[in-house]
Jmol script that loads the backbone (N, CA, C; Angstrom):
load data "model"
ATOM      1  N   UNK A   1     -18.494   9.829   1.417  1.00  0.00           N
ATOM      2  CA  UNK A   1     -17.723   8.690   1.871  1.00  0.00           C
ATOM      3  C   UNK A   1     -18.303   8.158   3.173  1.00  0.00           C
ATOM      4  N   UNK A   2     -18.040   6.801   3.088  1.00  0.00           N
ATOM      5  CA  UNK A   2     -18.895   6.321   4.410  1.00  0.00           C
ATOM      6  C   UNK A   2     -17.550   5.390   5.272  1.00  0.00           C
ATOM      7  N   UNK A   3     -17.650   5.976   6.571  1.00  0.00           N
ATOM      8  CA  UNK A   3     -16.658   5.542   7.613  1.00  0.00           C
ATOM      9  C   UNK A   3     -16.778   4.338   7.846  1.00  0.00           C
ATOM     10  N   UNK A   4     -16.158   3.498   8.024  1.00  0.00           N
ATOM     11  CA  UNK A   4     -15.874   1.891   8.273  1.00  0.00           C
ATOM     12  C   UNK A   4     -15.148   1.878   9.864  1.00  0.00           C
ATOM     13  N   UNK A   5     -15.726   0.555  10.360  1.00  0.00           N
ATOM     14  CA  UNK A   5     -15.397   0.323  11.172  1.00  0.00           C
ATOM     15  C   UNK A   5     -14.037  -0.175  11.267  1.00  0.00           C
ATOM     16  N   UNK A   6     -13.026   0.573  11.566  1.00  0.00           N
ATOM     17  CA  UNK A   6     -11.257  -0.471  11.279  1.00  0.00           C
ATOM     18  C   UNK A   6     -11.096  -1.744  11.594  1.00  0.00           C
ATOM     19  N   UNK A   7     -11.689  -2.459  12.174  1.00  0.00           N
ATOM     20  CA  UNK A   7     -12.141  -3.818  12.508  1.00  0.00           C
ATOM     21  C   UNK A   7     -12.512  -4.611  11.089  1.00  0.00           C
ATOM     22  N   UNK A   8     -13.308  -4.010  10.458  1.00  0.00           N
ATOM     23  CA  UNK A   8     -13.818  -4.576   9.135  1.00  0.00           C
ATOM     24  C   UNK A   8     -12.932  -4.023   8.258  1.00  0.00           C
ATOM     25  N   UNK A   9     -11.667  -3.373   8.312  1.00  0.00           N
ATOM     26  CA  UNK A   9     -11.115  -3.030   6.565  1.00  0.00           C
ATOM     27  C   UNK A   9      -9.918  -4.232   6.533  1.00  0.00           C
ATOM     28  N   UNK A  10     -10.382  -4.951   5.441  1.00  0.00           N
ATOM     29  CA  UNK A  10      -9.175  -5.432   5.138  1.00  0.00           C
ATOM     30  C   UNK A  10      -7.853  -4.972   4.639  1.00  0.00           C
ATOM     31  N   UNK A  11      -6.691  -5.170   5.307  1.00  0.00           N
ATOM     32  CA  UNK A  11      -5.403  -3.952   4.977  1.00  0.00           C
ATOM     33  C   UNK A  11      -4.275  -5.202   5.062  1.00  0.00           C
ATOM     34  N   UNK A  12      -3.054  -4.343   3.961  1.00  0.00           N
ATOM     35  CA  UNK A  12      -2.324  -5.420   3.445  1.00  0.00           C
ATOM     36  C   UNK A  12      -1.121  -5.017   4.818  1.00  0.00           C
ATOM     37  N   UNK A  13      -1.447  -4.279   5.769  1.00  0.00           N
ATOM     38  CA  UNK A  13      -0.192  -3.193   6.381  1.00  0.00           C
ATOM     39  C   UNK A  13       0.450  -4.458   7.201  1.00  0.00           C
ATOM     40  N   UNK A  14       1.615  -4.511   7.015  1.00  0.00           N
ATOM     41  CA  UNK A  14       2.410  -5.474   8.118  1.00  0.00           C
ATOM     42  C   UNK A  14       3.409  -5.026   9.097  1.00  0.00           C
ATOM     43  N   UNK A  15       2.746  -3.870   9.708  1.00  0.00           N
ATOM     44  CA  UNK A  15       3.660  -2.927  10.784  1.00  0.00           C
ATOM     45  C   UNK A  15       5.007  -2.676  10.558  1.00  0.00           C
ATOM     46  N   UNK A  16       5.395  -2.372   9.033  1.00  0.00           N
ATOM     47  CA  UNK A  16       6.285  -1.916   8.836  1.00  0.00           C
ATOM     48  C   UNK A  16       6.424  -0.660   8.436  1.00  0.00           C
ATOM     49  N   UNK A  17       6.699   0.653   9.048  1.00  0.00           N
ATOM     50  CA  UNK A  17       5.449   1.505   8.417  1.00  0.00           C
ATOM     51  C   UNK A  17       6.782   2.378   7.791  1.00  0.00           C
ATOM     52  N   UNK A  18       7.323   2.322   6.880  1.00  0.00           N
ATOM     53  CA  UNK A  18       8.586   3.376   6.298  1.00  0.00           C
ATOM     54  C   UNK A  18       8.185   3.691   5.247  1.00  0.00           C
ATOM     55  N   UNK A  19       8.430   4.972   5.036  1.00  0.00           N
ATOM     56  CA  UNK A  19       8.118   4.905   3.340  1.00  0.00           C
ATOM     57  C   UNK A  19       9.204   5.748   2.501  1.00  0.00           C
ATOM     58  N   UNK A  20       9.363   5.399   1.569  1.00  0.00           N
ATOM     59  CA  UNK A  20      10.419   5.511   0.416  1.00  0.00           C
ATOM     60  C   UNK A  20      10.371   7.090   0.378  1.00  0.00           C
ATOM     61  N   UNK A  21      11.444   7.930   0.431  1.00  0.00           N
ATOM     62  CA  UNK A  21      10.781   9.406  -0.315  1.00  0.00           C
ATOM     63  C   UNK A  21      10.847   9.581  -1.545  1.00  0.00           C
ATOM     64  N   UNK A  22      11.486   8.521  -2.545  1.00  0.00           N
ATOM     65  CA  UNK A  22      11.632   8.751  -3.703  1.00  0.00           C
ATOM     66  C   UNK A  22      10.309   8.209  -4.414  1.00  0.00           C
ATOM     67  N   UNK A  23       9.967   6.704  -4.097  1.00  0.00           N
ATOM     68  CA  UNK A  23       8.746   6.538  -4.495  1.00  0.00           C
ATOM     69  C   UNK A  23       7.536   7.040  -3.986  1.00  0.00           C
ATOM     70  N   UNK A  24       7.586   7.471  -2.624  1.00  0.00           N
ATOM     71  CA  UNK A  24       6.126   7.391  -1.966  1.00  0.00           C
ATOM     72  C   UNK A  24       5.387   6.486  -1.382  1.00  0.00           C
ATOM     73  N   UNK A  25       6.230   5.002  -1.544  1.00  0.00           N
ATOM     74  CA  UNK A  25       5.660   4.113  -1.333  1.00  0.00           C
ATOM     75  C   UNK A  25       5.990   3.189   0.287  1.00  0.00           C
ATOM     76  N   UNK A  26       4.938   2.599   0.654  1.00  0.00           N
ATOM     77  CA  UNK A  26       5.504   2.220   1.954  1.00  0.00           C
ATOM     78  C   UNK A  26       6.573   0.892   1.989  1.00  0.00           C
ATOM     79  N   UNK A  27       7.590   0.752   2.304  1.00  0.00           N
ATOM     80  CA  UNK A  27       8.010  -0.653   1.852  1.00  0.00           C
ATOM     81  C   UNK A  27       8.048  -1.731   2.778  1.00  0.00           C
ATOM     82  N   UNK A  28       6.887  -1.786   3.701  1.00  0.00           N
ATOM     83  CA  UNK A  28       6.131  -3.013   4.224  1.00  0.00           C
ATOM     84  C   UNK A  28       5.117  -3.197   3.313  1.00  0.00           C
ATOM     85  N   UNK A  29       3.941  -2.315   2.844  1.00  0.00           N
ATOM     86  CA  UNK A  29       2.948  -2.812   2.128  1.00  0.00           C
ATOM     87  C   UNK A  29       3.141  -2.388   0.797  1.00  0.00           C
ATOM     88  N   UNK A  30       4.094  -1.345   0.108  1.00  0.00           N
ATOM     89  CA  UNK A  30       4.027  -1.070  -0.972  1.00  0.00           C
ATOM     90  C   UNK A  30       2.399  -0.454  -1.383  1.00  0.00           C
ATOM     91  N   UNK A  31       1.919   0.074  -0.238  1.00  0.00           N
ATOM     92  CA  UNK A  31       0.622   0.935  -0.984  1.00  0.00           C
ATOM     93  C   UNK A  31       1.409   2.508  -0.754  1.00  0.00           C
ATOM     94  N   UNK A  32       0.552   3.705  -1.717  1.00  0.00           N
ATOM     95  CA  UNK A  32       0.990   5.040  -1.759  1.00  0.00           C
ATOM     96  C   UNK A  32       0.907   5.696  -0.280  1.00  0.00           C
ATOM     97  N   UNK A  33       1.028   6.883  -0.240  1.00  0.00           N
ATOM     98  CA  UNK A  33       0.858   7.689   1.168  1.00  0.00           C
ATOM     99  C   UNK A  33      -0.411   7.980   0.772  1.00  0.00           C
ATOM    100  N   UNK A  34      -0.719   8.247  -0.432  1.00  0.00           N
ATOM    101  CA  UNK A  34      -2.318   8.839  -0.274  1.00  0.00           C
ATOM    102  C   UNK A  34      -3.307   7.571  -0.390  1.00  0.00           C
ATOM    103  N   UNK A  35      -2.906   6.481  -0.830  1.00  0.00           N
ATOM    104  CA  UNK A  35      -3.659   5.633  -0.465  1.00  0.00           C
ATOM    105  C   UNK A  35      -3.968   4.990   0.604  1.00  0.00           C
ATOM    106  N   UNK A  36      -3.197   4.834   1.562  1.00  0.00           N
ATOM    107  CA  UNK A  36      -3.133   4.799   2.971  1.00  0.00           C
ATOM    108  C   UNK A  36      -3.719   5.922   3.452  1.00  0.00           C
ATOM    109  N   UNK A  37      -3.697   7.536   3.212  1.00  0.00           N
ATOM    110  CA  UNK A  37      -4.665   8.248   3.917  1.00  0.00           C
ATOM    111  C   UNK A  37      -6.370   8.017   3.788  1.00  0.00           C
ATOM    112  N   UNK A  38      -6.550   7.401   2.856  1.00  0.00           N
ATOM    113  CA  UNK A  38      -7.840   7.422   2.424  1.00  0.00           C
ATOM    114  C   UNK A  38      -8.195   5.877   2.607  1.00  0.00           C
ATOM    115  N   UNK A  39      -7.881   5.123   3.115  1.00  0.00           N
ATOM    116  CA  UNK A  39      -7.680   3.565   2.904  1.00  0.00           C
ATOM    117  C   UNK A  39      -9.103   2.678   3.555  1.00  0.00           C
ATOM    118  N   UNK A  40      -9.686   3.601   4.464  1.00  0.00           N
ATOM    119  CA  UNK A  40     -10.295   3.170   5.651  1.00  0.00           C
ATOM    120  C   UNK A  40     -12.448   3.994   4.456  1.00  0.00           C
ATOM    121  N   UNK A  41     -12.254   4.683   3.452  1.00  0.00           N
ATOM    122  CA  UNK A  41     -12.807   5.230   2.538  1.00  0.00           C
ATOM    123  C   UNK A  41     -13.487   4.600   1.652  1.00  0.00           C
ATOM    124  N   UNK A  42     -12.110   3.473   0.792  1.00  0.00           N
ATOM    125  CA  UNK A  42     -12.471   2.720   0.043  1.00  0.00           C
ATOM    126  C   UNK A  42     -13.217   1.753   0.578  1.00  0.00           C
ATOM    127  N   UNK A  43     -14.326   1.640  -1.458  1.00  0.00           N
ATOM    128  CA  UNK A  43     -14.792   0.004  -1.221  1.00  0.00           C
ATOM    129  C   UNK A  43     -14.064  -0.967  -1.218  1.00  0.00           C
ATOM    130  N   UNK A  44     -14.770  -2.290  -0.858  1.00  0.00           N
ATOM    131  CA  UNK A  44     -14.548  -2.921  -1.167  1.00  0.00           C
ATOM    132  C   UNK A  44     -13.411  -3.723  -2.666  1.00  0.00           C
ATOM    133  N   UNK A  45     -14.249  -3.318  -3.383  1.00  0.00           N
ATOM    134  CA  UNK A  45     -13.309  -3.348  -4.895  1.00  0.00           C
ATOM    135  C   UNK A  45     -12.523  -2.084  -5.296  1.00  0.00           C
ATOM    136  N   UNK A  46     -11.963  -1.117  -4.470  1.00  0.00           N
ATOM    137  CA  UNK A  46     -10.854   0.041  -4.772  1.00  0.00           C
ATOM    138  C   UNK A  46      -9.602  -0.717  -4.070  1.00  0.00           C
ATOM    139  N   UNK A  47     -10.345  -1.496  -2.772  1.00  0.00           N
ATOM    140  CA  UNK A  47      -9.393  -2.210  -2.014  1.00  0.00           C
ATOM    141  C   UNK A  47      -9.047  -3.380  -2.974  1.00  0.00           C
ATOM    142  N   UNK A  48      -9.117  -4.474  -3.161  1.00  0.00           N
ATOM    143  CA  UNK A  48      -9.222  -5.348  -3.908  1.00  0.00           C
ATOM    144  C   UNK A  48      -7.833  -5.088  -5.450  1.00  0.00           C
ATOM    145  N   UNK A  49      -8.463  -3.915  -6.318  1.00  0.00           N
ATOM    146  CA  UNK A  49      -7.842  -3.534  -7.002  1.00  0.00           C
ATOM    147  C   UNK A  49      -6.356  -3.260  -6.568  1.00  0.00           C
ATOM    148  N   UNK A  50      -6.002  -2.283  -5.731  1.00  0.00           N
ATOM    149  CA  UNK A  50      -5.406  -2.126  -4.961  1.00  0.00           C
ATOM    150  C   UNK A  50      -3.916  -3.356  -4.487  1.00  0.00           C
ATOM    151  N   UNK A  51      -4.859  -4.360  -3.483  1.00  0.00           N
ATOM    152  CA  UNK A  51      -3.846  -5.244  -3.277  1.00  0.00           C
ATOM    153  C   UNK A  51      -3.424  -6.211  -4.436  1.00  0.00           C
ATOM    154  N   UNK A  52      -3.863  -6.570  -5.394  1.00  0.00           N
ATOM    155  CA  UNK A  52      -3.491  -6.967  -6.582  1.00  0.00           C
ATOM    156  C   UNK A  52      -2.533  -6.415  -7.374  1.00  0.00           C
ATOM    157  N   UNK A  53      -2.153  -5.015  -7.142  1.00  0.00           N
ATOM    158  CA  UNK A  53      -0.819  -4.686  -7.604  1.00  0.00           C
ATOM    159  C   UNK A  53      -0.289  -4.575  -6.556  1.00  0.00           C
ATOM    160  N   UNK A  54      -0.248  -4.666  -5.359  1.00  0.00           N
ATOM    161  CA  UNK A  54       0.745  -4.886  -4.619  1.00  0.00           C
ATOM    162  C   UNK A  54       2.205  -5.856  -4.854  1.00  0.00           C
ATOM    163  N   UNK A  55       2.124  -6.919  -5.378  1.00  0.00           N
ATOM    164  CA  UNK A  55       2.903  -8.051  -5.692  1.00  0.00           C
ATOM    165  C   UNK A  55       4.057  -6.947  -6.867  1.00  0.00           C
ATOM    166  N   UNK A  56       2.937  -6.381  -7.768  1.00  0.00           N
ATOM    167  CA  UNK A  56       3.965  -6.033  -8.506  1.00  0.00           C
ATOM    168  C   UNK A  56       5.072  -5.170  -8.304  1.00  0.00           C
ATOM    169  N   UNK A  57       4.190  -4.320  -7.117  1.00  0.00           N
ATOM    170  CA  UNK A  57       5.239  -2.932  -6.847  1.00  0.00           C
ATOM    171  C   UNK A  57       6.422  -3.072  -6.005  1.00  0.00           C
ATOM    172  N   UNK A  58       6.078  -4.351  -5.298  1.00  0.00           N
ATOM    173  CA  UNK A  58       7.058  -4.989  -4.316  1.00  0.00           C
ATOM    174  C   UNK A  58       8.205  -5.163  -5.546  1.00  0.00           C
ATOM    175  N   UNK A  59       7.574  -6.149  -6.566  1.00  0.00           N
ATOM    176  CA  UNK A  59       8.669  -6.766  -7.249  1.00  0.00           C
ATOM    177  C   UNK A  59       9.551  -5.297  -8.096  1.00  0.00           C
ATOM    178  N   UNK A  60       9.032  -4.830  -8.263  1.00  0.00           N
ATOM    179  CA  UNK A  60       9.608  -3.621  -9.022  1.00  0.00           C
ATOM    180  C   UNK A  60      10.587  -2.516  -8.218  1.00  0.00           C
ATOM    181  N   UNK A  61       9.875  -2.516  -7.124  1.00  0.00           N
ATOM    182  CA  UNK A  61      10.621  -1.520  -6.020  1.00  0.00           C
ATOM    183  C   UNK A  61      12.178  -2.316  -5.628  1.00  0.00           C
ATOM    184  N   UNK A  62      11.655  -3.654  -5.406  1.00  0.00           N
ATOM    185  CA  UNK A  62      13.057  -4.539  -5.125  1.00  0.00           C
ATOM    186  C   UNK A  62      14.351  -4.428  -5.561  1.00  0.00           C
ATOM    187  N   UNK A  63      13.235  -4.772  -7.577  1.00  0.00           N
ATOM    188  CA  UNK A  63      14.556  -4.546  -8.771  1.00  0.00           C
ATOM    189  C   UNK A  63      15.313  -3.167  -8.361  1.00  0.00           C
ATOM    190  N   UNK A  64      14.757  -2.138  -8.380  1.00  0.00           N
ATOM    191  CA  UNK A  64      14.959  -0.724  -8.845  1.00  0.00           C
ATOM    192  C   UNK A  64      16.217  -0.876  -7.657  1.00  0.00           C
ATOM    193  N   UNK A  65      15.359  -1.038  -5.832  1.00  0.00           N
ATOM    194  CA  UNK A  65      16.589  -0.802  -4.840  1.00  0.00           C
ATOM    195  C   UNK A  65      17.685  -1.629  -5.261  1.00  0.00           C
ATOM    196  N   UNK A  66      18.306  -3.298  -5.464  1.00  0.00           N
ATOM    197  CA  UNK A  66      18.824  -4.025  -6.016  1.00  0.00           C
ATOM    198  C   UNK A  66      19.681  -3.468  -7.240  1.00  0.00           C
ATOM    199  N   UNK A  67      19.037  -2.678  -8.242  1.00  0.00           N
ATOM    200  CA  UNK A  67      20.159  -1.879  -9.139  1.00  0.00           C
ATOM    201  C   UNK A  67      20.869  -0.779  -8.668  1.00  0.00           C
ATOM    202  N   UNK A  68      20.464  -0.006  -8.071  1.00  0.00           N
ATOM    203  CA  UNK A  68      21.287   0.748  -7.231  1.00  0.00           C
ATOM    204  C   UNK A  68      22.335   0.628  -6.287  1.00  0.00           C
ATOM    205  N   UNK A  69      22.403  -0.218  -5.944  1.00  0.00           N
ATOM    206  CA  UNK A  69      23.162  -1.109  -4.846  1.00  0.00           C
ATOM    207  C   UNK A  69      24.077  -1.474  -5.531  1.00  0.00           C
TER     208      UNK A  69
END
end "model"
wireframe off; spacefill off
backbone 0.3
color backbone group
């Protein structure tokens, strides 16, 4: 693995940093805990892949909190 400068990673993080214990997921960016440990790792296109389901997990995490409620 090759270290990146944090300056150059593009990251979806919007300083919200909580994360779900049921999902794992953060619910500012909706990426995993282990994807966030390793985040700074990925290429280019792991990243990419990545924020492209973001949209969905938001929308899904929403529903799920929203039915519970």
């Amino acid at each position: 693995m090759v270290y990146k400068n944090t300056s150059d990673i593009k990251s979806p993080c919007v300083n919200i940093c909580k994360v779900d214990s049921e999902t794992r997921l953060c619910i500012g960016c909706y990426r995993s805990i282990d994807e966030i440990s390793v985040w700074k790792f990925l290429s280019e296109s792991e990243i990419e892949n990545i924020i492209s389901e973001l949209e969905s997990r938001k929308n899904e995490y929403t529903t799920k909190t929203i039915r519970k409620n």
